[in-house]
N, C-alpha and C positions, 0 to 999 in steps of 0.2 A: 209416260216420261219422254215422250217423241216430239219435244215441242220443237216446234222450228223457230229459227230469227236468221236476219240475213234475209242473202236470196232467196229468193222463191223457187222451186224445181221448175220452173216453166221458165226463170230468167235464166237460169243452167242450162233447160234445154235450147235457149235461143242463141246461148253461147257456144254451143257446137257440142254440150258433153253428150258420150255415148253410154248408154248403161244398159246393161242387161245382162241375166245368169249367165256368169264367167264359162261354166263347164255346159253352154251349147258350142259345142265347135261348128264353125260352118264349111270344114272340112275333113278330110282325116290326121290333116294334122292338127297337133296338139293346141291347145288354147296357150299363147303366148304371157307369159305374166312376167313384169319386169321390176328387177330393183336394184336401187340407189344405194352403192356400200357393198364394199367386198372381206368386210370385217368379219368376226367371228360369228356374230346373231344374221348378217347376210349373206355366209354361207351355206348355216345353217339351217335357214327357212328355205336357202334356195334349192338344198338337198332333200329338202319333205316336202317341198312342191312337185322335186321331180321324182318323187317317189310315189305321187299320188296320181301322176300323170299327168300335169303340165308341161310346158316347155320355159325354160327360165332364159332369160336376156339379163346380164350386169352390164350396169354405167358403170362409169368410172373414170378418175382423171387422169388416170394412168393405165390406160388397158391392154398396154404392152407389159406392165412390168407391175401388175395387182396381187401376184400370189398365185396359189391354188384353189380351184375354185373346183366345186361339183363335177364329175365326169358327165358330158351329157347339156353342158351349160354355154352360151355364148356368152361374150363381153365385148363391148362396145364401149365410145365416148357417150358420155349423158344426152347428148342430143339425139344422138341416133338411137339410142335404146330406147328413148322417150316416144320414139315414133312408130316402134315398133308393137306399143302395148296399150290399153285404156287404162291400163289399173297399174300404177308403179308400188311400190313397197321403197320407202326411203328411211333407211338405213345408217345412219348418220347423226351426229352431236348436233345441238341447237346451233354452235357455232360454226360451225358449215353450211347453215342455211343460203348462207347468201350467193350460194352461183344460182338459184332455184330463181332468183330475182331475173337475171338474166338471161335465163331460157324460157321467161314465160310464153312466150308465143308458140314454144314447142310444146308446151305445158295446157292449153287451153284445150278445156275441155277433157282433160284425166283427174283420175281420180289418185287423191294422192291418201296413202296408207301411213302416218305419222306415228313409227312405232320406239319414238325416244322416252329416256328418261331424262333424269334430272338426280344429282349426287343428294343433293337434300331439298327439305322445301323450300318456299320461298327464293329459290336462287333468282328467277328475272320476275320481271312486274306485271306479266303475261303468260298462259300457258305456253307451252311447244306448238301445239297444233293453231291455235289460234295465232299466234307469229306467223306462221307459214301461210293460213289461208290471206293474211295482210300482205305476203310477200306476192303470193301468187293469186289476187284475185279472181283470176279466171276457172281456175282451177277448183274441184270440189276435194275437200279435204275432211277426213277421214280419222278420229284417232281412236286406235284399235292396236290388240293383241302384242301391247306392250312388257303386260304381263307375261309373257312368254320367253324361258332364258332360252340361250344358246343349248345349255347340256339338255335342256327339255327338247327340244326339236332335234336333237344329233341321235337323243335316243327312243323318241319314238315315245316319249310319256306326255300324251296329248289327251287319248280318249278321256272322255266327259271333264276334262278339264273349262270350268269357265272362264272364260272373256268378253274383253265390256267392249263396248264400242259407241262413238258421239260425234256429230258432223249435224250439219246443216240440212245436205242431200237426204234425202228418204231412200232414194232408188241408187245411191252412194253407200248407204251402210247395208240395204237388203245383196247389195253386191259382193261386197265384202261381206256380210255375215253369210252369205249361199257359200261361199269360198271356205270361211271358218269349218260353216260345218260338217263338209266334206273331208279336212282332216280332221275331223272326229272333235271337234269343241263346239261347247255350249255356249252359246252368244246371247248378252244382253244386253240391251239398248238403254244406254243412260242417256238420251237424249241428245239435245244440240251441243255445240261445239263449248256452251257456260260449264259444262261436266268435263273440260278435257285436264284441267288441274284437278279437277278428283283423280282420275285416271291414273296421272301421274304420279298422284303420290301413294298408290296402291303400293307398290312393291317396294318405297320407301320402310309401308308397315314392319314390326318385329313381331313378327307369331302373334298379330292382334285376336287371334280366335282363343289363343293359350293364356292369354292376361289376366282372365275372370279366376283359372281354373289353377293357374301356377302359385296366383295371388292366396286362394282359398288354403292349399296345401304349403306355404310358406307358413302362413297366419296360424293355421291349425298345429304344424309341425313345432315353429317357435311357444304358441301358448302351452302345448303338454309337453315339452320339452323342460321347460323352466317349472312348471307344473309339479312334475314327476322328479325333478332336483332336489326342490323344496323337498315333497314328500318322503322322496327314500335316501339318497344323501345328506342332505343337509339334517333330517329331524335326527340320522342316523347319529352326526358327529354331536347335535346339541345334546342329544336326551339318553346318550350310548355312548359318547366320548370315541366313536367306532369312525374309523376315517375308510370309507370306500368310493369315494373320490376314482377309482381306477373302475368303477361302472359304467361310469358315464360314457366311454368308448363303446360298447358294445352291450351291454344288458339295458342301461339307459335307453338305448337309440333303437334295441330291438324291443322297444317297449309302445316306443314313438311308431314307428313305421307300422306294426298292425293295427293301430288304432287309426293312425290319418288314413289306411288305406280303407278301413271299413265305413269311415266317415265318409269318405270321397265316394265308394260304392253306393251307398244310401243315397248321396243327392244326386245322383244320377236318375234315381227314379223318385224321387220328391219330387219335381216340377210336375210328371206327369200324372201323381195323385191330384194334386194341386189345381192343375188345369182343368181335370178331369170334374171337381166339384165346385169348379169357376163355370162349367158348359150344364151341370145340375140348377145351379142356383138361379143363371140366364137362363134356362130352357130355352137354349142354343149354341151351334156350332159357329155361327156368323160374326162373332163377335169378337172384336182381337182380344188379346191378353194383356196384359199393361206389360209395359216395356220391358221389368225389371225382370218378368215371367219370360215375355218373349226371350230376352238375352242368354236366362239364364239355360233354356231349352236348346240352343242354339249350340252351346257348347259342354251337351252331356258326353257327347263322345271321347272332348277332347280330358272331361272330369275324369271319367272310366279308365284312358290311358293312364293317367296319372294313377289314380287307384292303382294300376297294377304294377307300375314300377314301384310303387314303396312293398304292395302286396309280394312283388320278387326280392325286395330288400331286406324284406322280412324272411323269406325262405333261405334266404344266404345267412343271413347273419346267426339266424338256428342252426346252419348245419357247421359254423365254424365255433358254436359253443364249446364242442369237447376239446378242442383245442387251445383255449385259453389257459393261461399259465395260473388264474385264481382257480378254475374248474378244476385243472389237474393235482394241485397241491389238495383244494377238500379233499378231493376223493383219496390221495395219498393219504393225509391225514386221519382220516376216520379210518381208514386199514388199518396203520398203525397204532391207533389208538385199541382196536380192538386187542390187539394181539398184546400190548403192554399190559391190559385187563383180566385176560385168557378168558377173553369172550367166547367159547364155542355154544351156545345156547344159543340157534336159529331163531331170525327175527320174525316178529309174527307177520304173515300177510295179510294183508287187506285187501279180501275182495273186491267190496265197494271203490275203492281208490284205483285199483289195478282196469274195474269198467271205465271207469271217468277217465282214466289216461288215457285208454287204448281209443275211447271214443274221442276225445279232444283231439288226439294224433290222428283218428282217420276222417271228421270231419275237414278238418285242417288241410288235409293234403286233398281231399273231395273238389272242398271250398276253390284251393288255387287253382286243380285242374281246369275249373269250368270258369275261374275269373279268365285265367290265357283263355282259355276256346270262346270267350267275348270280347276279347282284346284281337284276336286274330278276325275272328270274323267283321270287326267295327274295320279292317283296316280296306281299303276302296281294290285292292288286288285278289283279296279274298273274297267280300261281301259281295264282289261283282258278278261273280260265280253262282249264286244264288237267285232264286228267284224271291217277292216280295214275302209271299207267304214265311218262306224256311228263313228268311234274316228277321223278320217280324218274332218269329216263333223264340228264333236262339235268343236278340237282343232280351223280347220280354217276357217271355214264359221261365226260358233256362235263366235269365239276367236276374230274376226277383226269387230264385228256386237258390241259386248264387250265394245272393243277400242272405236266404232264411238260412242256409247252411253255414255263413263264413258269423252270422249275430248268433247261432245255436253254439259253436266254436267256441265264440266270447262267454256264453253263458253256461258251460261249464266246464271253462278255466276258472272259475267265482263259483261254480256250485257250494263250493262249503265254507263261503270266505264272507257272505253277504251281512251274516250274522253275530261273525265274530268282532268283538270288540277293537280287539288288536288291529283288524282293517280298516278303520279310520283312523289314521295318522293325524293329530292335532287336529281331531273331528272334520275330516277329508275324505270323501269319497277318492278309492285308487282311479286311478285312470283309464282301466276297462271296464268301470261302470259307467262313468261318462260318456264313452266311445256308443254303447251299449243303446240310449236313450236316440239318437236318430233313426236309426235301422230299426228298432223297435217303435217310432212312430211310421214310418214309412210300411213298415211289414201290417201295423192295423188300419192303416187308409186301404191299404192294398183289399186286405180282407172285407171292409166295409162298400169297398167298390166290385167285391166280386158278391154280395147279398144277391140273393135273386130280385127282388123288386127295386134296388140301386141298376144291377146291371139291366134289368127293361128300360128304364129309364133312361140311358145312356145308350142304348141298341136305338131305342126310339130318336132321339137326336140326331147322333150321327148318319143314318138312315134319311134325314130328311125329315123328319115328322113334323116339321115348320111350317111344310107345303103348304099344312090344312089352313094357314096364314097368309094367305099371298100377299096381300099390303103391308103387315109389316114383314116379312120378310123381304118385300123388293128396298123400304125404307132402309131397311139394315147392311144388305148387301149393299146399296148405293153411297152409305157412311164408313161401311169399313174394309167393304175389299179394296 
């Protein structure tokens, strides 16, 4: 992705620029790093530069009267700060480019770090970065670590955070990326300075990793919502003249929330049955996955969160049952009614009914435990803590152990309902049998992938067993990595 256009790094180097790993000092003092902007985001970088051990220089057009700035920090007018450092950091709106026009000569040969945005797309006819390197031709220009707010660098939420970076220079962005990753971020190269309008419209984005995963749990939420209307509402008033329309608040919706949550739990691990018997059928690992596959893998974690906010919405909304003013009046009622009868002849118990409860209640509450303890460990504060094996183990040993407990849940709250007449409403499956059918395909791929002669065959793959191929495997690696 490192294409180059433009200059050439040898016409850079005949231009006078200096490049080399920022953090060799060639004395005991600090490496000097300067920027442009005394604003909030060039405070802020310039307090976790000096926290990592640089020394910081601010321009500015007013460097009598800029603010507060870093303890530890100089400030300067832009020319002299410019002279004091290779590598600037400019800090600053597209529309203040233009003193940068005017100090070029001071400018010749730095490297400039172009760390703007833009309010929405499309605003000019030309990137940020690419304006500036037109302004200041002599200068290599840089555009990087844009993605980065103010409140992120004030508090120190950097480590393994990525950032992209695109310029012309080669030995301009290994500059800058030796620097990135020093404070602790992951640097990628999206090439020349034609990526710096991508760049820019990164933090434009709205939780584009959430859009697959919010969209799914809308979709599903809305169809067994209207679903479950029809079937116990509405068949209630047509075919029972019975208006419980006052459901829908709370028995309704606690009907919806376990079911979109065990759905959501299930495709969190369908893609990876899926892909798993997409690397059987290639007899290989080399081979990408078709997009829809890729995408959807992409954001299981973000599926699984979701799963557990309804799988909590569902735990609330149970334990404010007994409080509801229809719950309380039954149960008033049916006292009273005993006693207007002279009911004293204790009701019979039931064994069988009395297991099925207490098991439905202690899978149930088994089930949530171990959805949190997948939901905590998915989160990058937690899961960091861990090494690859123990997040491996939790996400998909405990993750599909999960599944079988929170679909066993489902399957006997219907143990004795599956057969009865009465449970299909205008010949309608209830809606935790529907829930039911995903998790239960997903729980027998899972089974068929742990066969012993499925699971050799897939130890053999990923192990490499392609080697025994070296021509096509070098054709395959050269088409699709």
């Amino acid at each position: 992705m490192s294409v180059m256009t433009g200059k050439s790094e040898e016409e850079m180097k005949q231009n006078g620029i200096s490049l080399h790993p920022l953090d060799v000092a060639a004395g005991p003092e600090p490496e000097l790093l300067c920027i442009f902007g005394t604003g909030d985001l060039g405070r802020s970088l310039g307090l976790r530069l000096l926290q990592s051990g640089y020394g910081v220089v601010y321009g500015s057009r007013r460097p009598n009267s800029c603010g507060p700035l870093p303890q530890g920090a100089q400030v300067m007018t832009h020319a002299e700060a410019a002279q004091s450092s290779n590598l600037i950091f400019i800090c600053v709106h597209r529309e203040h480019y233009e003193f940068l026009a005017t100090m070029e000569h001071h400018l010749k040969g730095k490297v400039l770090v172009d760390l703007s945005n833009n309010l929405k797309k499309g605003m000019y006819p030309e990137a940020n970065a690419v304006y500036m390197q037109r302004l200041v031709p002599s200068a290599a220009v840089v555009k990087g670590l844009n993605t980065l707010s103010a409140w992120a660098l004030q508090n120190e939420l950097l480590a393994g955070k990525q950032v992209f970076l695109c310029g012309e220079s080669g030995e301009a962005k290994q500059a800058v990326a030796h620097l990135a990753t020093k404070l602790g971020l992951t640097v990628l190269d999206k090439g020349s300075l034609s990526a710096a309008r991508e760049l820019e419209d990164f933090p434009l984005k709205l939780f584009p990793e959430w859009r697959l995963p919010l969209s799914i749990a809308v979709g599903l939420s809305a169809f067994f919502f209207f679903y479950l209307l029809i079937r116990d509402v509405i068949y209630a008033y047509v075919e029972k003249k019975n208006d419980i329309s006052y459901r829908i608040m709370v028995a309704l919706a606690n009907k919806v929330f376990p079911i979109v949550a065990l759905v959501m739990l299930s495709l969190c691990y369908l893609p990876g049955a899926i892909a798993a018997f997409f690397q059987l059928y290639r007899g290989t690992k080399y081979r990408r996955f078709p997009n829809w596959l890729d995408r959807w893998m992409l954001c299981r974690k973000q599926m699984g969160l979701v799963a557990l906010g309804f799988a909590v919405l569902h735990a609330i909304y149970t334990f404010i049952i007994p409080i509801r003013y229809s719950f309380r009046h039954k149960l008033i009622s049916g006292v009273v009614d005993e006693v207007k009868n002279n009911k004293t002849t204790p009701s019979y118990f039931d064994n069988t009914e009395a297991w099925g409860t207490d098991s439905f209640i202690s899978l149930g509450i088994l089930g949530f435990f171990l959805f949190v303890l997948l939901g905590l460990t998915s989160l990058p504060s937690v899961g960091g803590y861990l090494s690859w094996r123990e997040f491996n183990f939790i996400q998909s040993k405990l993750g599909h152990l999960t599944l079988f407990i929170c679909t066993a849940h489902g399957y006997i709250y219907g143990w004795n309902k599956f057969l009865r007449p009465s449970t299909y409403k205008w010949y309608t499956p209830p809606g935790y049998m529907l829930c039911l059918i995903v998790p239960s395909v997903v729980l027998v791929l899972k089974l068929l992938l742990l066969l012993p002669c499925v699971d050799r065959a897939l130890t053999r793959i990923r192990q490499g067993w392609e080697r025994t191929q070296p021509k096509e495997m070098d054709e395959i690696k050269s088409t699709n990595l």
